[in-house]
C-alpha positions in Angstrom: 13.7 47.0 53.0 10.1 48.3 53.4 11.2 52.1 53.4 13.1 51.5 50.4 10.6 50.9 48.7 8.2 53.3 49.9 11.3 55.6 49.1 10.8 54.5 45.3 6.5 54.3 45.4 7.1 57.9 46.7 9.5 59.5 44.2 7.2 58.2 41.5 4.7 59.8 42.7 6.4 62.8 42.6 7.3 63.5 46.0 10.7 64.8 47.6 12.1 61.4 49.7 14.9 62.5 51.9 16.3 59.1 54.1 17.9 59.5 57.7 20.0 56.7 58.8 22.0 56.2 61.9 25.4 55.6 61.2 27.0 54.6 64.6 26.7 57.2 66.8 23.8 55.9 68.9 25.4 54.1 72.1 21.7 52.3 72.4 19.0 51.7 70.0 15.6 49.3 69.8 18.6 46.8 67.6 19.9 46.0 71.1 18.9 42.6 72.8 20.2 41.1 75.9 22.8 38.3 75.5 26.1 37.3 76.8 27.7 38.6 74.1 25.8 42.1 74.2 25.6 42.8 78.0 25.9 45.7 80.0 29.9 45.8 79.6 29.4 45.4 75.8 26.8 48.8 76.0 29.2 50.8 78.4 32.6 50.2 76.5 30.6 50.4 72.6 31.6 46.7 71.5 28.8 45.8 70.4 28.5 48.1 67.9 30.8 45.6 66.0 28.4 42.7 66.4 27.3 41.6 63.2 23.3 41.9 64.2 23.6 45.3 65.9 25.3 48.5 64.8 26.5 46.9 61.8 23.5 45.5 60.4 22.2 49.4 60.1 25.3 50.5 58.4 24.6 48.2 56.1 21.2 50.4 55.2 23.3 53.3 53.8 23.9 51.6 50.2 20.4 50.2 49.8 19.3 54.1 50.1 22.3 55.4 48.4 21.4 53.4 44.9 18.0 54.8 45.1 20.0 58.4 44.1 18.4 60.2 46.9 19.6 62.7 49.5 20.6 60.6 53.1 21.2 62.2 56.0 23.4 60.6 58.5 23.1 61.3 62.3 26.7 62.2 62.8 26.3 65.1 60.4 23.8 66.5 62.6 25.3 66.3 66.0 28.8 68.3 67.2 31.2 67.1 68.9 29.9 70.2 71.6 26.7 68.5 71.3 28.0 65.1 72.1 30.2 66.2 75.1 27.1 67.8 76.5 24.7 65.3 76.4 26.8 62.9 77.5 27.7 64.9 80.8 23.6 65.3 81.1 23.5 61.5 80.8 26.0 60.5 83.4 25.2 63.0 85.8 21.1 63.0 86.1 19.9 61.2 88.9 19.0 57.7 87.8 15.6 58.3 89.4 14.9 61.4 87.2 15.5 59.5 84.0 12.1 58.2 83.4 10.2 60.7 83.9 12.5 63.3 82.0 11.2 66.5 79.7 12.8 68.5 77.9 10.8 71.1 76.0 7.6 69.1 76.4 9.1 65.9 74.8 9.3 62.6 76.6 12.9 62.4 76.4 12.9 59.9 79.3 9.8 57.9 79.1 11.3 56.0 75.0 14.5 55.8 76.8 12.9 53.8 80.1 10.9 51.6 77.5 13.8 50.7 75.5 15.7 49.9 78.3 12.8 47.5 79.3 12.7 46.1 75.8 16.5 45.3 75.9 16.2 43.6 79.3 13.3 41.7 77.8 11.9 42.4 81.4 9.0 44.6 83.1 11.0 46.3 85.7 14.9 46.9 85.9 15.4 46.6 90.1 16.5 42.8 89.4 18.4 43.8 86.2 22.2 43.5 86.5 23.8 46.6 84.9 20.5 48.3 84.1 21.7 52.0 85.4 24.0 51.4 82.8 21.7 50.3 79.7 19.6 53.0 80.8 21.9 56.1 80.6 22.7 55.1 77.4 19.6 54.6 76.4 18.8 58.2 77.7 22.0 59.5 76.1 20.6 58.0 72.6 17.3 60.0 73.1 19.2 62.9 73.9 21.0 62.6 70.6 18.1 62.1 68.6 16.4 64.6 69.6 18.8 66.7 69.3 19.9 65.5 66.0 16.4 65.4 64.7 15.9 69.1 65.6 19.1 70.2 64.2 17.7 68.5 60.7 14.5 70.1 60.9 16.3 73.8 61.6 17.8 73.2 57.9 15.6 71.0 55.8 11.8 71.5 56.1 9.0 68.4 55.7 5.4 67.3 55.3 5.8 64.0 57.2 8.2 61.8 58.1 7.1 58.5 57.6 9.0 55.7 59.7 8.9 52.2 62.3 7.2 51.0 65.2 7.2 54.7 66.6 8.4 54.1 70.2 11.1 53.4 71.3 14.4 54.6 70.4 15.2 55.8 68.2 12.1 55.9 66.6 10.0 57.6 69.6 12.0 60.4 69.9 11.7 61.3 66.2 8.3 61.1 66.7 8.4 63.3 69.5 10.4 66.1 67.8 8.4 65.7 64.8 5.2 66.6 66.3 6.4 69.0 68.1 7.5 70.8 64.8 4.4 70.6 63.6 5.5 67.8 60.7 3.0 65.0 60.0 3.9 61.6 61.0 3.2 58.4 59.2 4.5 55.4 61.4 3.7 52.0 60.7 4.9 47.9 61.7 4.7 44.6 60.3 0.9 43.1 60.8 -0.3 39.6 61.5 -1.1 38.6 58.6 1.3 37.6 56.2 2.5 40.2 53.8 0.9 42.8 55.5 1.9 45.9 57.4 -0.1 48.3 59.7 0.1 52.4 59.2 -1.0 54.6 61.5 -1.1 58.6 61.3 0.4 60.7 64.0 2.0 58.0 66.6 2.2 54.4 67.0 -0.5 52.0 66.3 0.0 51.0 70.4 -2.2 54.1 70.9 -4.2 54.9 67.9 -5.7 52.3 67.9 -7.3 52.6 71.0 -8.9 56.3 69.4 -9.7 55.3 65.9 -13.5 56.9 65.3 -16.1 53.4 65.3 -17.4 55.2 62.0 -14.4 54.0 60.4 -16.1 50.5 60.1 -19.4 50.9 61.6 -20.8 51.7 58.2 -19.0 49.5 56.1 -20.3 46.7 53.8 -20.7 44.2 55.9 -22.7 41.3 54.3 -22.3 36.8 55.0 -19.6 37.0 52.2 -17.9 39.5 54.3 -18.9 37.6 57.6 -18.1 34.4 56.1 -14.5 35.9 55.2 -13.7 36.9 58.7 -14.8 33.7 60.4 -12.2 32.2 58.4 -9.7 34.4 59.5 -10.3 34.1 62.7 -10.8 30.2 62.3 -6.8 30.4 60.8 -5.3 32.4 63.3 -5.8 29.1 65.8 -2.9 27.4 63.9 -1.5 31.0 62.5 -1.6 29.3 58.8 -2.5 32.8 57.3 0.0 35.1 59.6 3.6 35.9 59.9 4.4 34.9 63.5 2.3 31.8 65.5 3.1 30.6 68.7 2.1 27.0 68.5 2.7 24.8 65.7 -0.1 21.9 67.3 -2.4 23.7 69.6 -3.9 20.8 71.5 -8.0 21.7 71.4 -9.0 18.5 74.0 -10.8 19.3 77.3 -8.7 16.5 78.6 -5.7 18.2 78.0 -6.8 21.5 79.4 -8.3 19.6 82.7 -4.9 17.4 83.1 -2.6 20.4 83.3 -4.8 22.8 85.2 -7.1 20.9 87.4 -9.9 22.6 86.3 -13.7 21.6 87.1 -15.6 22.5 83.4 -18.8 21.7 86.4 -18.1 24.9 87.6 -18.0 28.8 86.4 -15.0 29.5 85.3 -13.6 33.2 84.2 -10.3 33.4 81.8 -7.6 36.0 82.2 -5.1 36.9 79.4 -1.8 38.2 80.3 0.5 40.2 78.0 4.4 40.3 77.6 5.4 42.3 80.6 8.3 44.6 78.9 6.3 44.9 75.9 5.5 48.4 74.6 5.8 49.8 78.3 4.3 53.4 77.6 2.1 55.7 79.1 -1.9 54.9 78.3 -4.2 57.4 79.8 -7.3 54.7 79.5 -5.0 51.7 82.0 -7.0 51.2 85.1 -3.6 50.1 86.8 0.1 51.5 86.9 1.4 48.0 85.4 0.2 44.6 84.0 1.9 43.2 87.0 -0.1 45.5 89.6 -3.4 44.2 87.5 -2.6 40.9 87.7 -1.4 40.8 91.5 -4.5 42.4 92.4 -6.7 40.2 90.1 -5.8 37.1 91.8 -6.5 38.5 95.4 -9.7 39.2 94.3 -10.9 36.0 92.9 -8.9 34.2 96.3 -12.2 35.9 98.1 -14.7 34.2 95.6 -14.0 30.8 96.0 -17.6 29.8 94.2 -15.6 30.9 90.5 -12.5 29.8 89.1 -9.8 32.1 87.3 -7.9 30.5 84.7 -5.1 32.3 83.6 -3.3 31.7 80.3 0.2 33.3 80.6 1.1 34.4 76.9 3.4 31.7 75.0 5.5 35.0 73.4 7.4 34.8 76.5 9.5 32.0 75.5 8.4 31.7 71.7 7.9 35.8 70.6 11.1 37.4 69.1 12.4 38.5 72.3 11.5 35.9 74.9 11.2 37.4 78.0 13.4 37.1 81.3 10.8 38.4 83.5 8.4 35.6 83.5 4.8 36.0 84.7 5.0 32.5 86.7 7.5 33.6 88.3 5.9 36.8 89.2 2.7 34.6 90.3 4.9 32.4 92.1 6.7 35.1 94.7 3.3 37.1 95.6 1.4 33.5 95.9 4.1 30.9 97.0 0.6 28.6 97.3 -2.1 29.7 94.7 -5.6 30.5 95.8 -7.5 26.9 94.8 -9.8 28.5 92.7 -6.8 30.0 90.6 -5.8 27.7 88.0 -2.8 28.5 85.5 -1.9 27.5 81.9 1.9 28.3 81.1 3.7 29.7 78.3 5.0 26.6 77.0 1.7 24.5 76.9 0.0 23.4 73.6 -3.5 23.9 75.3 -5.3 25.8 72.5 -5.7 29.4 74.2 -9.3 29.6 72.0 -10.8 26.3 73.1 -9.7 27.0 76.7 -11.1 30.5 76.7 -14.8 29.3 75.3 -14.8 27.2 78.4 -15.2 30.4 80.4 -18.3 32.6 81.2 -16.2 36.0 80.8 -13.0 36.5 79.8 -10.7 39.2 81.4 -7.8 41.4 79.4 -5.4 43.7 79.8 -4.1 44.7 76.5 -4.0 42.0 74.4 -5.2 41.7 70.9 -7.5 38.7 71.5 -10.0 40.7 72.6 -11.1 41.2 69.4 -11.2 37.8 68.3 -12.7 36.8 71.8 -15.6 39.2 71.1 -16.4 37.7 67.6 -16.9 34.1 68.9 -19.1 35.5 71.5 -17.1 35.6 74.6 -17.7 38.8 77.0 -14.7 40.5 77.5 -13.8 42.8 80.4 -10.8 45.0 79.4 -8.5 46.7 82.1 -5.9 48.1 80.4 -4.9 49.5 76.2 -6.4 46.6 74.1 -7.7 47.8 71.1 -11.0 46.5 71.4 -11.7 49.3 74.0 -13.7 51.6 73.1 -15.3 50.1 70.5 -18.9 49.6 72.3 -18.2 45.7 72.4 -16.9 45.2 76.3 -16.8 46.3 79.3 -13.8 48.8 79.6 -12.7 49.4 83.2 -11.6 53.3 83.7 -10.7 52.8 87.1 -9.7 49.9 90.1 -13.0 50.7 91.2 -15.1 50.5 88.2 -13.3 47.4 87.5 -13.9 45.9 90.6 -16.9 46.7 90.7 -18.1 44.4 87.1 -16.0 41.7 88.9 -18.7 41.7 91.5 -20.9 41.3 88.4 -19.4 37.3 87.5 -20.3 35.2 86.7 -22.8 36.9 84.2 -26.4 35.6 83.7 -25.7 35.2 79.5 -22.3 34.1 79.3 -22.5 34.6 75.7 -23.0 38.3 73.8 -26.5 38.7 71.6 -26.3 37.8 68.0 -26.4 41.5 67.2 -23.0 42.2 69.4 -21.4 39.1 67.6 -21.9 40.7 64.4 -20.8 44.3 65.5 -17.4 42.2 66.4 -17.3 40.6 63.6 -17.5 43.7 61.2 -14.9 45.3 63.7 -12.3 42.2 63.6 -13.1 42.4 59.7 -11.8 45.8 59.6 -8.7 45.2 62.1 -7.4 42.3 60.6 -8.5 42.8 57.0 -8.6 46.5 56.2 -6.0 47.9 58.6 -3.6 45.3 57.8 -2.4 46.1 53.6 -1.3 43.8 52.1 1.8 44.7 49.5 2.0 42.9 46.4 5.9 44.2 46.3 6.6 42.0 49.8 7.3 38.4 49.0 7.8 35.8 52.7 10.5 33.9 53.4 11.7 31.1 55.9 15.0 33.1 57.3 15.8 35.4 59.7 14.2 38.5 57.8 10.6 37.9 57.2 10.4 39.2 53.7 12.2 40.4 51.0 11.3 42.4 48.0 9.9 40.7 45.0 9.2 43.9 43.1 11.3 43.2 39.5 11.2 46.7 38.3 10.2 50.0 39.2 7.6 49.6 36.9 5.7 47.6 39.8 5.5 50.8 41.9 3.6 52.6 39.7 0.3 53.8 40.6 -2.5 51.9 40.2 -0.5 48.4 39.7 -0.9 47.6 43.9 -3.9 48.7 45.4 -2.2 48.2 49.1 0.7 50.3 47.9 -1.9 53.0 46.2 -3.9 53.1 49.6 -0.1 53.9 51.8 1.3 56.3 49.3 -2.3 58.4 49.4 -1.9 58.2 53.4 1.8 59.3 53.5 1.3 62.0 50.9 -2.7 63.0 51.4 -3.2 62.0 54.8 -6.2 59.9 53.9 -6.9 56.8 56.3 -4.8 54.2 56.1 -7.5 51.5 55.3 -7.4 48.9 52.4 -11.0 48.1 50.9 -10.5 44.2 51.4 -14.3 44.0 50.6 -14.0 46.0 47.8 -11.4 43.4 46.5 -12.6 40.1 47.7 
């Protein structure tokens, strides 16, 4: 729906909008998700191309572009059948081993295909995965026919940028891949917390430009108490998730008695918090991790704090992995519970499915410990140090301490508890003015994008083309000039408000 419309926005501003759907011929894409009827068996025979959530939900796409009178460009167009018989022979014969790691003229061919693999197991690793050398050649046989299908487009059509979701993946990676490798621009971009709001990026996935973006980008920007006052109540909001598209907990219980009667906890004592992520989720290379895997970190972590018995770890394990749109089948308690079949009794765990409010529960603690979740950034602004280990996107940003190595990151847990277990006022504001720009400038809001209570999170509200015009959104203005200018992709919420 949203590249529909940015198909429209586009044309009238007088640019050249080609589509490219997939009509069938991948034999895996990021649509698949792991169920009974959708298995391995389902991947390897094709039958679940017919499942009314899959393959056939895309095909659906092809009138939505064709009414816009545009050209599309449809993957089976672009691929031979010599081209088809050839991958697929690459695909069934590679070594499993040399799958992930696979390169073929400099793209990372392999590395999409491993991660969508992951993503469709809903799981961190695939050794306990029944089936997985299946789910994975396909999935590597669906990056081999992108690629190949996106180079053969780009031999006869030639583009500026190519503007399209999530950007890992597949298929999406891969023509992300090709696309730089061409030399075209790429605009990719995802749904954002807040409600009616999506997040651009230019040149790869948010997931890792993030990490890069220059601090000037909201270092010098207005911020005054309006501004500061605006952001508090964000942040306040986001502890219920009244103002944002997905929340994990419809009645976060906030009581310290709750928090002791489920942990054990002893407030008498230091305590240090730990965040963990979704283990499948977004499983790429990051040059800035400190550790091979979330699971290594974590491991390692709680082996650490077993030899400093004077501070308690309390670890919240992240509700997504029974409540997030894929809940996951490779649960970190379980994980906790086979490499410590009796915790450390200084190690103290909150699980997924608790209502203890993850916010009230962290300012309990003197430090607070990540990996690549985004509540370091709201963490920071209520004046909690934050240690960061792996990709969050508050690294970087001269607000925590960012670990670049086991070592370095052992070494500032040598540092807890701290003396100030609270950042200066002039850090909090710093935060602040950066959470102001995450949440409220890099998420745009589109006046076109109307939520609902259904399975889709949105539809279009736009009534006529008329709507689309320049200078009628501001948040559609500020995407178009990205796509089409490559300006940043930041809306001036304090310009507005």
């Amino acid at each position: 729906m949203l590249e529909s419309l940015l198909g429209a926005a586009l044309t009238l501003r007088n640019a050249q909008v080609d589509t490219l759907i997939c009509d069938g011929v991948l034999p895996a894409c990021l649509n698949l998700k792991y169920s009974s009827a959708r298995g391995p068996d389902s991947i390897r025979d094709g039958s679940w191309k017919k499942h009314k959530n899959s393959c056939a939900r895309c095909r659906t796409n092809t009138p939505v572009f064709a009414k816009l009178g545009l050209p599309v460009h449809y993957y089976s167009q672009l691929l031979s059948q010599n081209d088809l018989d050839d991958l697929a022979k690459l695909a069934d014969t590679i070594p499993l081993a040399e799958i992930s790691g696979y390169r073929r003229g400099g793209l990372s061919i392999g590395e999409h295909a491993y991660a969508g693999c992951l993503r469709y197991f809903a799981s961190g690793n695939l050794e306990r995965e029944q089936g997985s050398e299946i789910v994975l050649r396909r999935y590597f046989l669906a990056s081999l026919l992108t690629a190949h299908a996106m180079e053969n487009l780009l031999d006869r059509h030639s583009y500026d940028v190519a503007v399209f979701h999530h950007g890992i993946y597949v298929p999406q990676g891969i023509v992300g891949e090709v696309c730089r490798a061409r030399g075209v621009r790429v605009v990719n971009w995802n749904p954002a917390y807040r409600r009616r709001c999506f997040i651009f990026s230019h040149g790869d996935t948010y997931h890792h430009t993030l990490l890069d973006e220059p601090v000037d980008a909201w270092k010098n920007m207005r911020f005054e108490p309006a501004q500061e006052s605006e952001i508090k109540e964000y942040l306040q909001s986001r502890w219920s998730g009244s103002q944002d598209w997905i929340w994990f907990h419809d009645t976060p219980d906030a009581r310290d008695e709750t928090l002791i009667k489920e942990t054990g906890l002893d407030l008498a004592k230091p305590v240090i918090g730990l965040l963990t992520n979704v283990m499948w989720d977004a499983q790429l290379h990051y040059r800035a991790n400190a550790f091979p895997t979330m699971l290594d970190w974590l491991v390692k972590t709680i082996r650490y704090f077993e030899k400093r018995p004077e501070i308690q770890l309390l670890i919240r394990i992240h509700p997504a992995e029974l409540r997030g749109l894929l809940p996951s089948r490779q649960m970190v308690q379980d994980e906790i519970r086979q490499a410590f079949p009796k915790l450390p009794g200084n190690v103290f765990v909150i699980l997924p499915d608790s209502n203890v409010n993850t916010y009230t529960a962290m300012l309990k603690c003197n430090a607070v410990i990540i990996y690549g979740t985004k509540t370091g950034v709201e963490l920071t602004s209520m004046g909690i140090p934050v240690i960061v280990a792996g990709e969050a996107w508050i690294r970087n940003k001269g607000l925590t301490m960012d670990a670049s190595s086991e070592q370095d990151y052992f070494r500032t847990l040598d540092g807890l508890p701290l003396a100030e277990s609270r950042l200066p006022g002039s850090q909090i504001r710093e935060a602040r003015k950066y959470a102001y720009h995450f949440f409220l400038r890099r998420m745009i809001p589109l006046e076109s994008i109307e939520p609902v209570e259904d399975k889709v999170p949105y539809l279009i509200k736009a009534a006529s083309l008329s709507e689309l015009l320049p200078g009628v959104d501001k948040g559609m203005d500020v995407i178009c000039e990205g796509i089409l200018h490559g300006s940043p992709f930041i809306y001036p919420y304090e310009e507005t408000h």
